[in-house]
N, C-alpha and C positions, 0 to 999 in steps of 0.2 A: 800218650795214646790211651790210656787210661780213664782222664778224667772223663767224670759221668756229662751228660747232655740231656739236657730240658728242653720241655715244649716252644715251640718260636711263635713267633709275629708272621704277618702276613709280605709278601713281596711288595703289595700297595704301600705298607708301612716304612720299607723300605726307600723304597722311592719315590715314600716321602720328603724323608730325611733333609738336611740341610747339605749344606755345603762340606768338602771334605776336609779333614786335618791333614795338613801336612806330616801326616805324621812323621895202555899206562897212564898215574895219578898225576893232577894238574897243579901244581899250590898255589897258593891264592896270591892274588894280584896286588899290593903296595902302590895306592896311587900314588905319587909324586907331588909337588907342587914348586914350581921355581916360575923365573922367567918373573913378566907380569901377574903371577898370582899373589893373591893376599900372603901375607906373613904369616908362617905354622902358628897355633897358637900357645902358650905355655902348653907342658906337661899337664900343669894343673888344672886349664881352663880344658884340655883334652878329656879328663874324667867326667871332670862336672858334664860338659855337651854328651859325653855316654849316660850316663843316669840321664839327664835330660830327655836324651831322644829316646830312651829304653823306656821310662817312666810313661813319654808320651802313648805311648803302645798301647797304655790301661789307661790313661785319667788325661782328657784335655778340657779346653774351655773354648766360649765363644760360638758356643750353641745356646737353642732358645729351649730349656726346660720342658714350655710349653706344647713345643710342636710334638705332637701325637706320636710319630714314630721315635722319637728321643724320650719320652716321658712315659713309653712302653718300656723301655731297657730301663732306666732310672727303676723302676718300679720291680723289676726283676731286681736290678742292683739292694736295693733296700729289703726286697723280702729274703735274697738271701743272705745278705749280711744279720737282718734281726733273727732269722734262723739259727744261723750257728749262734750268734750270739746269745739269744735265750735257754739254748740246748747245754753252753759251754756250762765246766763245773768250772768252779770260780773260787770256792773255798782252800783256806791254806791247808790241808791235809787232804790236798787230791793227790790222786794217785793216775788221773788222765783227764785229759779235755772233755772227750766225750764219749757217753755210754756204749757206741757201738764202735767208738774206734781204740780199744786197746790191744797192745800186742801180743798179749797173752791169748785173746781171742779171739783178735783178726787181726793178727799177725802180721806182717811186714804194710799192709793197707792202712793201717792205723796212722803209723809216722804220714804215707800222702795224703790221708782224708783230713790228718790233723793239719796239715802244711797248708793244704787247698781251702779248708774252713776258713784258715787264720787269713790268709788272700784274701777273701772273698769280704772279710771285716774292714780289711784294710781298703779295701776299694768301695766299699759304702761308705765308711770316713772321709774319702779324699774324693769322690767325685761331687763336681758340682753341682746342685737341681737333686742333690740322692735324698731321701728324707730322713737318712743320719749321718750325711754329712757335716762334718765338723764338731760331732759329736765326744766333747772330753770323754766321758766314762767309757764309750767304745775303744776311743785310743789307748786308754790305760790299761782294757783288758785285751785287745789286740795284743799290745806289746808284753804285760805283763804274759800272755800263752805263747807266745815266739821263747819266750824266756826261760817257762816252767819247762815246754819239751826241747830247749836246747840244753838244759841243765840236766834232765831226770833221763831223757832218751838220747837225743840225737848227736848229744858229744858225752854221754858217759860211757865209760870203762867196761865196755861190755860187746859182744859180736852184735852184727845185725840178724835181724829175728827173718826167718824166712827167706823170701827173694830180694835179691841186690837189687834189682828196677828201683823200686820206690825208695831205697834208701841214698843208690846213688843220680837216681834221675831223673825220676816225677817229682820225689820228695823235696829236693834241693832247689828244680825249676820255680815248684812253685813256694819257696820260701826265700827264693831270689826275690821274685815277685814282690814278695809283700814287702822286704824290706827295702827295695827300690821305693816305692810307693809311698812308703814311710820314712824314707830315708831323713828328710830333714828334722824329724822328728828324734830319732835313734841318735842314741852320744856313741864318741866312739868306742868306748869300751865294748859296747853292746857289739857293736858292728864287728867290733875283731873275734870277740868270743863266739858270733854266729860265722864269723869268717871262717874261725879254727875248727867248728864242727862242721861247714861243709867240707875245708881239708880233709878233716879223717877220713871223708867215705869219697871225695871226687876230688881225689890231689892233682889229677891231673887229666887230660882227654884218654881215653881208652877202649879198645872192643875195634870195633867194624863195623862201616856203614851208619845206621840209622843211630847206633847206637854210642858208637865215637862222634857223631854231629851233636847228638843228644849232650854227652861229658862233655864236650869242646864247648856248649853255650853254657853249662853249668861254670867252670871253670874261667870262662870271659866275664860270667855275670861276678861271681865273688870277685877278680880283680877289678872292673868298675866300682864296685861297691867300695873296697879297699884302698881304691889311687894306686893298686899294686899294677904297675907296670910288664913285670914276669912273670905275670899270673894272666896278664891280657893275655900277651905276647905267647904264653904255654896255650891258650884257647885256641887264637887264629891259627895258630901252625897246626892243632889238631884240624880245624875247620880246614886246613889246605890238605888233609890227606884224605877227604871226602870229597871238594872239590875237583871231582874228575871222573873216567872211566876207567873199569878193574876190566882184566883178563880171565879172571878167573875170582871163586870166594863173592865174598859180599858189595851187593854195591850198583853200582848203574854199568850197564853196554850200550856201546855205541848201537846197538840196535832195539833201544830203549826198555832191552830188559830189564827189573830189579830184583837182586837177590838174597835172600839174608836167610841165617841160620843154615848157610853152606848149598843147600838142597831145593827152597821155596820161594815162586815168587809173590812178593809183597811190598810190588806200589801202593798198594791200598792198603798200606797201619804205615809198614816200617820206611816203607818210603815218602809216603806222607809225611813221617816224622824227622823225615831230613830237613825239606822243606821247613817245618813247625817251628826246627832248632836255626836253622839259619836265616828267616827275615827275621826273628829279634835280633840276632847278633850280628847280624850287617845290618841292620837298622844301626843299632848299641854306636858301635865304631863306626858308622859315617863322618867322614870328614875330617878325622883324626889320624894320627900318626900308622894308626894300623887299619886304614880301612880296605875292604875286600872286594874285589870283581865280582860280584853276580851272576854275569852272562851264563856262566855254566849251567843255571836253572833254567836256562830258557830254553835249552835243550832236553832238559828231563822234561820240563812243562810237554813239551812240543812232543816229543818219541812216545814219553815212557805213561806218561799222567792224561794228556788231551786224548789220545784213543779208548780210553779206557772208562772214561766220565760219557756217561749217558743220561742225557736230562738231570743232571744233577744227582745222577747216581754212580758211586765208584763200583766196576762190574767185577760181582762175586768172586769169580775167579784168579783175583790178583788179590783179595783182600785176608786169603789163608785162613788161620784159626778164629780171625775176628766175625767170621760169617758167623759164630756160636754166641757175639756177645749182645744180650739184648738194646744197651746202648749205644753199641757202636753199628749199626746196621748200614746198609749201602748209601743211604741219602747222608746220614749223620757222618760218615768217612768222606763223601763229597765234597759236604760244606767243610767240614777239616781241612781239606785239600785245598780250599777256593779261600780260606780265610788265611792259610800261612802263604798261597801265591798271591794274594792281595800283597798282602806285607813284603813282599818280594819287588813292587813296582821300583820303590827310588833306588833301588841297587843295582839294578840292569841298566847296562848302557843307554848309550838315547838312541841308537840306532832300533833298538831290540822294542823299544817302550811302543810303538803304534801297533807292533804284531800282538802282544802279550795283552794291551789294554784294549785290545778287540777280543781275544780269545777269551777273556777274562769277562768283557762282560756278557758274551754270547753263554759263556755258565751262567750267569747270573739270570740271562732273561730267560732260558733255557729250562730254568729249574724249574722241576715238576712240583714240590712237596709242597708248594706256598710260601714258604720263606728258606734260601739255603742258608743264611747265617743265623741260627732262631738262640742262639745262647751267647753271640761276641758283644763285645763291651763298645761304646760310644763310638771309640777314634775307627774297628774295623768296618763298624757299619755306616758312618758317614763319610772314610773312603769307600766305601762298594757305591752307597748313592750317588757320591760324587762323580763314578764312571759311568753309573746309570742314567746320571742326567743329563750330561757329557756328550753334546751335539756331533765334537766334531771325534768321536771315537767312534767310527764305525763298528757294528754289531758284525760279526765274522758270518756266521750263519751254520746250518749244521755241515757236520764232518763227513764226506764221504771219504773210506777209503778201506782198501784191505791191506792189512797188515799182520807180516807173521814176525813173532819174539822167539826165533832160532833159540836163545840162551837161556829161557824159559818155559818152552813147550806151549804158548799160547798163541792161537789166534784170533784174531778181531776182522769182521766184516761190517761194515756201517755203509747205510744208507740215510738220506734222510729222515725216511718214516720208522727206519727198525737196524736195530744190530743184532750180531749173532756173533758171543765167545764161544770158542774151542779149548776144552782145558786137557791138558794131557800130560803124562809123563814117561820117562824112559832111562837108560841109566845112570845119564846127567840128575836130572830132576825127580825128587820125589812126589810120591802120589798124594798126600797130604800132612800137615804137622796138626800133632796133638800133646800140647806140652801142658803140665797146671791144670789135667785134669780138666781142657777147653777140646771144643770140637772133638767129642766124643764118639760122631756117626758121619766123618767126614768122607768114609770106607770109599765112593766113587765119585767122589766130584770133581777129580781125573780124569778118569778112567776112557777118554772120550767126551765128557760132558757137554753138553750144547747149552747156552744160555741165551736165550730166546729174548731181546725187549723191545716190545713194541708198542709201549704205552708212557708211564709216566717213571718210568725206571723201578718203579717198587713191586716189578713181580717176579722179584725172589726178597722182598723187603712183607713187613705186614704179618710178622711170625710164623716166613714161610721155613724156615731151616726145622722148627722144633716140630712143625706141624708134617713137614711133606713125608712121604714114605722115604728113605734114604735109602732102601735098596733099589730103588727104582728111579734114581736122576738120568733127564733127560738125554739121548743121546747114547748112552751108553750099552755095551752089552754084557750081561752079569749071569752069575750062577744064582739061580732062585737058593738061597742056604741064610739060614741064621749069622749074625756075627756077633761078636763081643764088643762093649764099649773099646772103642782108641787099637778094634785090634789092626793089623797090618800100617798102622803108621809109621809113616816115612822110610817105606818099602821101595824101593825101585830096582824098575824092572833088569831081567836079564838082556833084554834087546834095548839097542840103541833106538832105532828108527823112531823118531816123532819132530814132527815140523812141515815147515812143505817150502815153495817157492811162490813168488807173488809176481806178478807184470805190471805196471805199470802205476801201482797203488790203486788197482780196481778188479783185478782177478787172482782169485790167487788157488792153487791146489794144496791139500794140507791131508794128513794124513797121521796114525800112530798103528806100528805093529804092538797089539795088544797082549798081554802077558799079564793075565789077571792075575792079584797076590791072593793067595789063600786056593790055591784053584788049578786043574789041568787046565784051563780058558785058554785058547789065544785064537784071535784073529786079526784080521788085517781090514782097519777104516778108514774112509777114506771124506774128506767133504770137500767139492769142487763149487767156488763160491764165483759168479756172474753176478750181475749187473738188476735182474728179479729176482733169482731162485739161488738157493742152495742145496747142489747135489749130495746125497748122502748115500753110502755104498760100503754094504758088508762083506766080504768074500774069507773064505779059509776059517770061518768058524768052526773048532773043533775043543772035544771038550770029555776026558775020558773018564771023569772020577763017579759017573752016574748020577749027577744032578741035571736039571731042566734050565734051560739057557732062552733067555728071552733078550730081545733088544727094546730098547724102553723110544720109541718117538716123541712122546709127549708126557710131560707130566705137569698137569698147571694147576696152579691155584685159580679158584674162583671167584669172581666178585658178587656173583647174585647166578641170575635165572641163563647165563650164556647156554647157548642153544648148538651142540654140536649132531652138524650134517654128515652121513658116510650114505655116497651116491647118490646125494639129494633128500634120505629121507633121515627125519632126525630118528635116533636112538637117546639110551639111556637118562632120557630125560629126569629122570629122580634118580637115586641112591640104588644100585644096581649095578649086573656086570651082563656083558654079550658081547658075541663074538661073529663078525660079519666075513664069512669066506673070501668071499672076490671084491676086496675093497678097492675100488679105483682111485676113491679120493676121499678126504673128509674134509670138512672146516668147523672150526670151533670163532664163536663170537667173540670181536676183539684181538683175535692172535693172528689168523689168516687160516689158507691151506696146506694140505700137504698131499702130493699126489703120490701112485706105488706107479710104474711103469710097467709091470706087471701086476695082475690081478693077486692079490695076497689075504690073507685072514688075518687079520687084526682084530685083537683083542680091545676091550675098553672098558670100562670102570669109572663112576662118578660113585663117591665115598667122601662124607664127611670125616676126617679124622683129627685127634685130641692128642696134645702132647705139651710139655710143659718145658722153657728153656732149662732148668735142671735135668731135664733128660740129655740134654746134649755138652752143657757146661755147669761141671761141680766146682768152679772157682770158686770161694770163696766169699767174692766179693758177690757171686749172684746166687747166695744161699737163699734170697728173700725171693727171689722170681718163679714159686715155686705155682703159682695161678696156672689154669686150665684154661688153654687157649683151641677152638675149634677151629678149625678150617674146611672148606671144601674145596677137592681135585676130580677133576677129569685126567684120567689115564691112558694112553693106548700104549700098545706093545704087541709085538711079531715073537712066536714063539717059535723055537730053532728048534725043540724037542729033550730029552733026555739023550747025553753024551750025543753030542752032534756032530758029523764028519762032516767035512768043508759045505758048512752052510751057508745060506749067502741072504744078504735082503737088498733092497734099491728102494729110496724113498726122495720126492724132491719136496723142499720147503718156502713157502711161498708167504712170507708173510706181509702181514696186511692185508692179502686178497682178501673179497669178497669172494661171497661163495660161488655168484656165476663168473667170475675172472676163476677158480679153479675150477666150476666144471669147463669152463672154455680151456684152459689151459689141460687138462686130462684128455678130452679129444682130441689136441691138435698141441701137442707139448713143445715148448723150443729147446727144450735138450735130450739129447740121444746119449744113453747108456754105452759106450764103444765100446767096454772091458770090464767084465767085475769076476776076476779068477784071483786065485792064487799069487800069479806073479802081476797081474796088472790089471790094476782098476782104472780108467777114465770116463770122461763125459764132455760132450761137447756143448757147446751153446750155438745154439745156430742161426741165428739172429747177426749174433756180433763177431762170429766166425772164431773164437775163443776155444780151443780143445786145449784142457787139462786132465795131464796123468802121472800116475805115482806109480812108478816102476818099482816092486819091491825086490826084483832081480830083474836080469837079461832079457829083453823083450820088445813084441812092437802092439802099437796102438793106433791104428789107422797109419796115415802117414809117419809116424814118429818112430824109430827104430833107436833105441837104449842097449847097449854094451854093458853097464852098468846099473843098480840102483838110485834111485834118485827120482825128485819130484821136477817135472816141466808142464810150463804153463807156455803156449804158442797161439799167441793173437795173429791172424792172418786176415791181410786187410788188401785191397786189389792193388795198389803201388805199392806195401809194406810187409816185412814183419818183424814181431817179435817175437824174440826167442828169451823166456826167463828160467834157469834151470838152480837145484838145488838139492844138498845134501843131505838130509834130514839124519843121516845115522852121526853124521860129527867127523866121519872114520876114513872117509874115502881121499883118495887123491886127486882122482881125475873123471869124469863123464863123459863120454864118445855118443853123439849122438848122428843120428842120420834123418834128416828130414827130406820126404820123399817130394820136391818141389824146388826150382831154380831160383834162386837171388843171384843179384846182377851186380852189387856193391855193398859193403858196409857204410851205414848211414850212422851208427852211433857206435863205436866199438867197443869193446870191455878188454881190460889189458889179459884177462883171467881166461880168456876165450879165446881158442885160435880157430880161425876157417881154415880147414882141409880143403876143402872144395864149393863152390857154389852151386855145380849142379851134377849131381843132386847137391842138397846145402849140408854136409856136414863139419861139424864141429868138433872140437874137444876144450874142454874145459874145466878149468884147473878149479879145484874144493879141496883144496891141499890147506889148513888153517881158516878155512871160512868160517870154521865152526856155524855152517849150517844157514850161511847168508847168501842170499841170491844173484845170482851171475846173471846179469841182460844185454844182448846184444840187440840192437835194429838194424835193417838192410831194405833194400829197394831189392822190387823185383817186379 
C-alpha cells in the first residue's frame, strides 16, 4: 500500500497496446484433477510453473518494443532502474544503499525503499526492449545489494527498527519480487540465506484481513522460491482464512462492507490490498497441487469495491487515513484497485469471467485521469488492452444504484451522471483513524459527510484534503471551535443510530443520530435519496457548551471562474464573503443545484486557501512534501446560532442541474418535506410515489405509523408496493409497522416480515441479528 506512484501515459497509449499475456470464513477451494484430466505434474515441475507464472506478473515477451504504448513503459522501466542504480552506494565500506534510505533516518522505510530500488534493477535487467536489459554490471550490483542488505539488515541479529509493515510485508513482497525475476540467476545458497531472512520477520501468515492476505502471499512467495512445499502449503491455508465473510473484527460482510483496524472502513488501502495479495498468489499456484478458488473476489469486486469506484476514482470515504497521503490519492487507489482485479481474471470461474471482464473494462473506459494504470509493468497493461480491445466483452456501462453498508456506516447513491457518499459513524464504527502521525485533520469526515462527484472523480483529489478548510466538510453539522492535530480520533459515538434501509437498489432513506466528539452537539440527519434529488434534513440540533453551530452544504473546490447563482443572481464572484436571507435556491458551475424548501439565509464565501500536505501527514516518508499548494473554494453554510435548541434546516440537492432545471425545480419541487422534528424526519418524492422516513422513536409520517425506531423506505406504485424497512441502531428486535392503505396479497415475501393484516397493511418485522440489513416485502394491491 505504500509503494510510491508516478506520472502515467495516456488511455490512447493504452489502447494501443498489443495483444494480451496470458499472464463465517470460507477456505480455499483444492481443484482436483482425476477422470480424463492430464496427469498432476511432478512436485518439481509444480514449483517451477509457480515462479513461472509469478515471474510472468513483471517480465513477458512477444511484444513489439516498437509500439508506442509498450516503448512508453520500457522507458519508465529503464529510467527507473538507471535511477536507483546510479544513486546506489556500491563501495565495500557502505554502510547502506542509498542516501535517503537508512534506518537510523528513516527508519523502518529504508529496508522497503531499499527492497523496491532493488526490484526495480531487477526488472530493467530482465525485461525485454528495457534499455539495460541484459546488462552484466546491473546484474552483479542488483544481486550483489540483495546480499549487502540481507547480511547487514534484514537477517542480522538485531529487532526491526520502527514499524513491522515494511519489515514484514512491503519489505519482503517486494524482495520476493526481485528474486523471482532473478531467480535463474541466484545459486542456491543465496536463495536459502534470503529464504532464512524472510523467515525471521514472516514465518508464517498472521494478523487479519488485509494484513494476513498480505503475510499469506509473503510466505507462498518464499516457499515457491525454495520448492518448500510447507511453506506453500502454510501461505494457502493463511489465504483460506481471508477467503470469506467475518461476523464481526476485520474483513469483508456480506453486505459488502470492509473493515480493518477493528473500528474503519477501508476498501480503499486495506481492502484494496487483499486484492494486491491474492491475484499474484493465485496466479503463483494455478494449476498446481495447491491451487485456490477465486470466486470469492467476485463478490467483494461486485458488493464491496464496484460501488465505491467513481470514474476511476476510489471514493474518499472508504479509503481512511490514506486521503492524507499525497501518493496515494483517490484516482491512484482506483488504479490500485483495477490493476490487482485485472490480475484476478484466470482465477475466477468461467461462469463469473463475462460479468467481471465487463465490469472491469467499464473502469477502464470510465477512467477520468487519462490513464488508470500510469505506473504497471508490460504483462498488466497489455492485459487491460487486451480487454480494451476485446469486441466480444461488452462495456457494462455506468452503475446506478443505492446502496447502504449497515457494517460500516456508509452510503452510496449513484446515478449515471453523479454519485453522492454518506459517511458516518456511531458506536460500532469510529469517526476517523489517525495512526503514524497520518490524517491529522480528519476531525469530520464522518460526521455526516456528504461527498458530492459529478465530474471526473478528482473533486476531492487535486490537493484538496491539505487545501480545504476541515472544519467545514460538506454535509456535516459542527461547532465553529479550534482543534488539535489527530484530536478526537477514533472516538465513537455514544448512540447507536447510523444507517438507513434501501428499496429496491434505487431509493434509499439513511440517516445518523449525531453526537459530535469534543462537543454538547447532537442532532438528528437524515438524507432521503430518489431517483433526481437528494433530500437532506436537520431536526433536534441542540448544542449547550456556547459555541456557534453551523451546517456546512457545500464546500468545493475550484477550477477556474465557476459562477455561483443564489435566486438567479450571481454573488460572490471574487474572494469574499455574503450572506443572502431568503435563499430559495443557488447553483454553482459544474456541480448542480441545491434548493431550501423554506426560505433560509445562507451564508457563502469564495477564499483562496494555502496548505501544505505536512500540515495533515508527518509521516515520515512525506517529510519532503512540504511545497505551498493554493486552492480555491466556494462555501455556503446555514448558521444554527450560539448554543441552539432543537434547530432544524431542509435543503434538496440536485446535481448536475442547470440553473434553470433548479429554478424550475424551487417553483414547483417534486419532493415534500412530510416530517423534520425530533422524532421523525421524512420526504416524499412525488413523481415516483416513493415516501422515505427515519423514525428516531414511536411515530407517524403521513400514512406510515412506526411502534418503533427504524428507517422505512415505501415505494407505492397503482398495482404494488414496497415495503423496505431497517434498523440502523444494530439493537432492536423487532419493527411494527402500520401502513395506512390495503394490499390484497404478498407478491414477494421476506421470511423476516409477518403481515398482521392487509388492511390496513400492517406488518412486524423481525431485525433480531440483521445487524442493520434491510427487510423488503412486495404485495399487490
Amino acid at each position: 500500500m505504500n509503494d510510491r506512484r508516478t506520472p502515467g501515459y495516456s488511455r490512447r497509449a493504452l489502447l494501443g497496446a498489443g495483444a494480451a499475456v496470458a499472464a463465517g470464513t470460507v477456505a480455499p477451494t483444492v481443484l482436483a484433477t482425476g477422470g480424463s484430466a492430464a496427469p498432476r505434474p511432478s512436485a518439481a515441475d509444480d514449483f517451477a510453473l509457480m515462479r513461472q507464472q509469478w515471474r510472468a506478473l513483471h517480465v513477458t515477451s512477444g511484444y513489439d518494443p516498437a509500439d508506442p504504448a509498450v516503448a512508453r513503459v520500457l522507458t519508465r522501466i529503464t529510467d527507473d532502474g538507471q535511477r536507483w542504480w546510479s544513486s546506489m552506494a556500491k563501495g565495500s565500506g557502505r554502510t547502506y544503499l542509498w542516501s535517503d534510505a537508512r534506518p537510523a533516518v528513516h527508519r523502518s522505510f529504508a529496508i522497503r525503499d531499499s527492497f523496491v530500488r532493488l526490484r526495480a534493477m531487477a526488472l530493467a535487467w530482465a525485461t525485454p526492449g528495457a534499455g539495460l536489459a541484459g546488462d552484466a554490471t546491473l546484474l552483479a550490483d542488483t544481486i550483489g545489494g540483495l546480499d549487502w542488505i540481507v547480511a547487514n539488515w534484514y537477517d542480522a541479529p538485531r529487532p526491526p527498527d520502527d514499524n513491522w509493515y515494511e519489515w514484514e510485508i512491503s519489505g519482503p513482497r517486494a524482495f520476493n519480487d526481485a528474486q523471482v525475476i532473478l531467480y535463474d540467476r541466484l545459486a542456491a545458497s543465496k536463495l536459502s540465506a534470503y529464504g532464512r531472512a524472510t523467515a525471521r520477520h514472516t514465518p508464517r501468515p498472521v494478523y487479519t484481513a488485509a494484513n494476513r492476505a498480505l503475510t499469506a502471499h509473503v510466505v507462498v512467495g518464499r516457499g515457491a522460491l525454495l520448492s518448500d512445499a510447507a511453506t506453500v502449503a502454510s501461505g494457502v491455508a493463511g489465504l483460506g482464512d481471508v477467503l470469506g465473510y467475518v461476523t464481526s473484527g476485520d474483513g469483508f460482510y456480506r453486505d459488502g462492507s470492509f473493515i480493518q483496524h477493528d473500528y474503519y472502513p477501508y476498501a480503499g488501502s486495506y481492502g484494496a490490498s487483499i486484492l494486491d495479495a491474492l491475484a499474484p498468489a493465485l496466479a503463483t499456484v494455478a494449476g498446481t497441487a495447491r491451487q485456490i478458488d477465486g470466486s470469492m473476489a467476485v463478490n467483494w469486486i461486485r458488493d464491496a469495491f464496484d460501488p465505491l469506484i467513481w470514474r476511476g476514482a476510489f471514493m474518499d470515504m472508504a479509503m481512511g487515513r490514506v486521503i492524507s497521503r499525497p501518493d496515494e490519492q483517490n484516482h491512484a487507489m482506483g488504479g490500485y484497485t483495477l490493476t490487482a482485479a485485472l490480475g484476478l481474471i484466470p482465477a475466477v470461474p468461467a461462469g463469473d469471467q463475462p460479468w467481471l471482464r465487463s465490469v472491469l473494462k467499464e473502469w477502464l473506459l470510465a477512467d477520468a485521469s487519462g490513464d488508470p494504470l500510469p505506473d504497471r509493468n508490460i504483462p498488466v497493461r497489455l492485459t487491460a488492452a487486451a480487454l480494451m480491445n476485446d469486441d466480444t466483452v461488452a462495456r457494462r456501462g455506468p452503475l446506478a444504484v443505492s446502496k447502504v453498508y449497515p457494517r460500516q456506516d456508509r452510503i452510496v447513491h449513484r446515478k449515471p451522471t453523479w454519485a453522492l457518499g454518506i459517511s458516518m459513524f456511531s458506536s460500532r464504527i469510529a469517526n476517523y483513524e489517525s495512526i503514524n502521525d497520518e490524517n491529522l485533520r480528519g476531525w469530520l469526515t464522518a460526521d455526516g459527510a456528504t461527498y458530492l462527484y459529478v465530474g471526473d472523480g478528482g473533486e476531492f483529489g487535486n490537493g484538496y484534503w491539505p487545501t480545504v478548510d476541515p472544519t467545514r466538510i460538506p454535509g456535516t453539522t459542527a461547532e465553529v471551535r479550534s482543534r488539535s492535530a489527530a484530536e478526537g480520533r477514533g472516538y465513537r459515538s455514544t448512540v447507536n443510530w447510523a444507517g438507513g434501509a434501501t428499496a429496491e437498489g434505487r431509493y434509499t432513506a439513511g440517516g445518523i443520530n449525531l453526537a459530535a466528539q469534543g462537543s454538547t452537539l447532537t442532532a438528528k440527519k437524515s438524507w432521503f435519496c430518489f431517483d433526481e434529488e437528494v433530500v437532506a434534513l436537520g431536526a433536534a440540533i441542540t448544542a449547550s457548551g456556547g459555541g456557534r453551530i453551523n451546517t456546512y452544504v457545500e464546500n468545493r473546490q475550484l477550477g477556474g471562474a465557476e459562477k455561483l447563482l443564489v435566486n438567479g443572481a450571481e454573488v460572490v464572484a471574487a474572494p469574499g464573503w455574503t450572506e443572502v436571507p431568503g435563499t430559495r435556491w443557488l447553483h454553482l458551475t459544474g456541480v448542480g443545484g441545491y434548493v431550501f424548501p423554506t426560505p433560509t439565509q445562507v451564508d457563502f464565501r469564495r477564499e483562496a486557501r494555502t496548505g501544505r500536505w505536512t500540515d495533515i501527514n508527518k509521516h515520515p516518508v512525506y517529510a519532503g512534501q512540504t511545497g505551498a499548494i493554493t486552492r480555491t473554494y466556494l462555501s455556503a453554510w446555514i448558521e444554527h446560532g450560539t448554543s441552539p435548541s432543537n434547530a432544524s434546516y431542509a435543503y434538496v440537492l440536485l446535481p448536475t442541474a442547470t440553473p434553470e432545471r433548479t429554478a424550475e425545480y424551487a417553483a414547483s419541487p417534486n419532493t415534500r418535506v412530510v416530517a423534520n422534528t425530533p422524532t421523525v424526519q421524512a420526504a416524499r418524492a412525488l413523481s415516483s410515489g416513493v415516501l422515505a422516513i427515519n423514525f428516531w422513536a414511536a411515530g407517524t409520517a403521513s400514512i406510515v405509523t412506526s411502534q418503533n425506531a427504524g428507517s422505512v423506505v415505501l415505494v407505492e406504485r397503482p398495482t404494488e408496493l414496497v415495503l423496505a424497512v431497517a434498523d440502523p441502531t444494530h439493537r432492536a428486535s423487532q419493527i411494527r409497522l402500520t401502513v395506512n392503505t390495503a394490499a390484497t396479497s404478498v407478491l414477494t415475501p421476506d421470511p423476516n416480515v409477518q403481515v398482521v393484516t392487509l388492511d390496513p397493511l400492517t406488518v412486524l418485522v423481525n431485525v433480531s441479528g440483521a445487524a442493520g440489513a434491510t427487510r423488503t416485502i412486495r404485495l399487490t394491491r
